[in-house]
C-alpha positions in Angstrom: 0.0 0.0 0.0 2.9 2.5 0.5 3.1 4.0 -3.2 7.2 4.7 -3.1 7.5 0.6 -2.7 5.7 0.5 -5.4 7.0 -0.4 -9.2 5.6 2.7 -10.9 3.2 0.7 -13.4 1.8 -1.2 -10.5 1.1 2.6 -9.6 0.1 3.7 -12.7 -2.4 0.9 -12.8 -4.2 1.3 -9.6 -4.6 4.8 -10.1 -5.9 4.4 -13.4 -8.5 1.5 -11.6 -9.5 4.0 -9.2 -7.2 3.7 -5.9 -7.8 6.3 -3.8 -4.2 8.1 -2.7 -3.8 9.4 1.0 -1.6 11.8 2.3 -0.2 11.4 6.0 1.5 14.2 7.5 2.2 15.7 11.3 5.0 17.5 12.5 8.3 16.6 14.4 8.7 18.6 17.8 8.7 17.8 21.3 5.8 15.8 22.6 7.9 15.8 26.4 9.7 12.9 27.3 8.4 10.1 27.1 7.3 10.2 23.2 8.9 10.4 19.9 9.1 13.7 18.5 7.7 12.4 14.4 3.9 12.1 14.8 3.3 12.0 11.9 4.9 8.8 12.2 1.2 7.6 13.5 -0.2 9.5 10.7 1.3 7.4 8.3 0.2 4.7 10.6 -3.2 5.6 10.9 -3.5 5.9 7.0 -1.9 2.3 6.3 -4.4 0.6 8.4 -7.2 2.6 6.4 -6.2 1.6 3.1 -5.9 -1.8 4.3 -9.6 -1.5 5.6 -10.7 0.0 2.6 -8.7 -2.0 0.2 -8.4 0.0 -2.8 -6.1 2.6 -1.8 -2.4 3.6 -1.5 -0.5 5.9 1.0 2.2 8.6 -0.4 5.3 9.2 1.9 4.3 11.0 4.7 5.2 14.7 5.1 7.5 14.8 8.3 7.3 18.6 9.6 4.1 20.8 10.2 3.2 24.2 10.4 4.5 27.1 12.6 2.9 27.5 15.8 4.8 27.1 19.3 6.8 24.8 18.4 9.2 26.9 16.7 13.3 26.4 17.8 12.3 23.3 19.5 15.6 21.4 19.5 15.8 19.1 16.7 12.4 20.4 15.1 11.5 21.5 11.9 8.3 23.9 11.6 7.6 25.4 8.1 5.8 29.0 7.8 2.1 28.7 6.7 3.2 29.9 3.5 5.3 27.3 2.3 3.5 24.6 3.7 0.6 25.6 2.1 2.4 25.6 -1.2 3.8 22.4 -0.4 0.5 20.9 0.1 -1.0 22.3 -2.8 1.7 21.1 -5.4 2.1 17.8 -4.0 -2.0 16.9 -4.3 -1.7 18.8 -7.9 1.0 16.8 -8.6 -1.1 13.6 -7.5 -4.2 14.7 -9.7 -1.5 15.4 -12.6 -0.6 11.5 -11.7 -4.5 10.7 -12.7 -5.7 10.3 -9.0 -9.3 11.4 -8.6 -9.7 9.8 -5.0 -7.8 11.7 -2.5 -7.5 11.7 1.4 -5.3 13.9 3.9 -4.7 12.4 7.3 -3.3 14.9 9.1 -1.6 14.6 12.7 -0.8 18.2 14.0 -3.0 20.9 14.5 -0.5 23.6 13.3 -1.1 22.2 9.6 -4.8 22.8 10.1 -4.7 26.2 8.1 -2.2 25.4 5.8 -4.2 22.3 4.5 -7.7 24.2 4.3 -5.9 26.3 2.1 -4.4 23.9 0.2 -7.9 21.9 -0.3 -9.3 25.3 -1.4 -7.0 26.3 -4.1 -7.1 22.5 -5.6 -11.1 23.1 -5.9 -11.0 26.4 -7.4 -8.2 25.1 -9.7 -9.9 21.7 -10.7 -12.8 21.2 -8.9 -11.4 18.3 -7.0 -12.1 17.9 -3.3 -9.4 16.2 -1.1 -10.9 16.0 2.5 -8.5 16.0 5.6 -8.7 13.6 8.6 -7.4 16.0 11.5 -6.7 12.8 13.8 -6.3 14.4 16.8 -8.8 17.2 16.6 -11.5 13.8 16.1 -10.3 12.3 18.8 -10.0 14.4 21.6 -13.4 14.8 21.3 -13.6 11.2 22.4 -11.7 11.1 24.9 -14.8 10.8 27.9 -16.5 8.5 25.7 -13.6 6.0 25.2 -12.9 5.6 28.2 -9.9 8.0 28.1 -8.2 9.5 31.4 -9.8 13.3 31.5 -6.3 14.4 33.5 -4.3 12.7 30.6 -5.3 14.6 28.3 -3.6 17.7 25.8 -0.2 17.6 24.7 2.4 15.4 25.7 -0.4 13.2 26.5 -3.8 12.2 24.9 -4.7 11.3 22.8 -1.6 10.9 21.0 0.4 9.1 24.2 -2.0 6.3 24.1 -2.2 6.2 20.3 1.7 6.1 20.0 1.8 3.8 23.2 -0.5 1.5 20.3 0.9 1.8 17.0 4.8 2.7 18.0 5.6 1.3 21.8 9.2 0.3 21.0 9.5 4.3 20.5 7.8 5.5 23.9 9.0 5.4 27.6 6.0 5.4 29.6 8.4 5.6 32.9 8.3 9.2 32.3 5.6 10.2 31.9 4.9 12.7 34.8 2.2 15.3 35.8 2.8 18.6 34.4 4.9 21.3 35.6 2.4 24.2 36.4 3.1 27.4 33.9 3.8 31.0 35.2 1.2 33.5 34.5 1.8 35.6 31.6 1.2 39.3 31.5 0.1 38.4 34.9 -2.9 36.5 33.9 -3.6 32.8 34.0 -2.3 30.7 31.0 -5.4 28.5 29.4 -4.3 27.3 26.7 -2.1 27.5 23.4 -2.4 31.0 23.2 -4.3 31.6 25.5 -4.7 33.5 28.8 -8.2 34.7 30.8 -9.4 37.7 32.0 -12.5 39.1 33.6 -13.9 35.7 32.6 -13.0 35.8 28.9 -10.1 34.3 26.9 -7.9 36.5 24.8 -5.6 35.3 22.2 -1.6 35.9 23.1 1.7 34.5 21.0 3.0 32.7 23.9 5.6 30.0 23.4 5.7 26.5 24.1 8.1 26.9 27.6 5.3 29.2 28.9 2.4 26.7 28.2 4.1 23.3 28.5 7.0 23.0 30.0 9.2 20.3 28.8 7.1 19.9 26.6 4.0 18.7 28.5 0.6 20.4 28.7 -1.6 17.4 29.8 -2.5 17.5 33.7 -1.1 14.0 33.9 -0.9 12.3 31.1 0.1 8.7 32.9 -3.3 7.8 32.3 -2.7 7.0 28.8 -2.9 3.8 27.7 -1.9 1.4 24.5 -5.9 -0.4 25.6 -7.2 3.5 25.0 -4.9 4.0 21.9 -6.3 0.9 20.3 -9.7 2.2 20.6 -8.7 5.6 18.9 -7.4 3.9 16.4 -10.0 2.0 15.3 -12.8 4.7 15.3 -10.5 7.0 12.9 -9.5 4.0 10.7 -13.4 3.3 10.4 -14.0 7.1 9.9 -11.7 7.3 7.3 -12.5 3.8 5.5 -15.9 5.2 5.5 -14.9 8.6 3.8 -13.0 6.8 1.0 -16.5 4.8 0.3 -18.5 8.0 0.0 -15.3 9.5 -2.2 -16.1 5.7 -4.6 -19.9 7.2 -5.3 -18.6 10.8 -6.1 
């Protein structure tokens, strides 16, 4: 199913038969210290397992590093401006259409790309008319995290829903020994930190540029993220590769 293993007439002939082609991506920055800094590692993951569900589909190489955001001069990190991801985005899926696929699926792990794709998908429909939807993984399935059974304290980053899901797909790549509760974050401008970018006052949240030190430190933003589980991961796991086996059926009637 990975297309670059692929002899390029074996390529050229499931495209031409009607394979779908997804696109994994994520980002590689910290994720604290007990997880591997590539998730779009799980990405590309995630996006195997759904072509193998679907079965008519393959998965191009996965793009490694994501968009700007806070993660920016993370040690070993690469983030890309908004601008040239975008780009990036947009000529690899023209590229793909070029290629004759019709069928196509982002499966995106980091929510700094968010923008950049929608962009992306955009400028392909105005151009061609062709709609490539995008999986945000983790956007889906924080939302789950309650229902699954998920930890509440484990959850944000450096912890769920991408802990469990790594502790799943990748464990030989995570040390769940350390993962530890949070390290509180100072105030900034004097006001309590909420979020990524985020601070409140007078009972309302503004938007701020903080950085990633002053709303995770080392890396970790989850109150306690050693309730994540591989048992919660595989759970996860399955509802997006059924989500997404279920969006490359409705893309088969289109």
């Amino acid at each position: 199913m990975r297309l670059a293993e692929l002899p390029a007439p074996e390529v050229a002939r499931r495209i031409a038969d009607g394979h779908a082609v997804l696109l994994p991506l994520g980002s590689t920055e910290t994720h604290g210290p007990a997880l591997p800094m590539g998730d779009h590692l799980l990405a590309e993951a995630i996006a195997l397992r759904v072509a193998e569900a679907h079965g008519r589909a393959l998965v191009a190489p996965p793009i490694p590093f994501g968009g700007e955001d806070f993660f920016r001069g993370v040690p070993g990190g690469v983030a890309l401006s908004h601008g040239t991801l975008s780009a990036l985005l947009t000529e690899i899926l023209t590229a793909l259409r070029d290629g004759g696929a019709r069928r196509l699926l982002i499966v995106n792990g980091h929510g700094g790309n968010i923008p950049a794709i929608e962009e992306a998908q955009r400028r392909l429909r105005h151009a061609s008319g062709l709609v490539a939807p995008a999986l945000h993984l983790w956007r889906s399935a924080g939302a789950w995290q309650a229902e699954l059974g998920g930890d509440a304290a484990a959850l944000g980053h450096g912890g769920d829903p991408v802990a469990s899901v790594a502790l799943h797909l990748r464990p030989e790549l995570c040390h769940p020994e350390r993962l530890a509760p949070r390290a509180a974050p100072a105030p900034f401008l004097g006001l309590p930190v909420t979020g990524f970018g985020s601070v409140r006052a007078g009972g309302v949240e503004f938007g701020v540029p903080i950085e990633l030190p002053e709303i995770a430190p080392g890396g970790t933003q989850a109150a306690d993220p050693r309730g994540a589980s591989a048992a919660h991961g595989a759970r996860i796991t399955e509802r997006l590769v059924a989500a997404g086996a279920a969006m490359l059926a409705a893309l088969e009637t289109t």
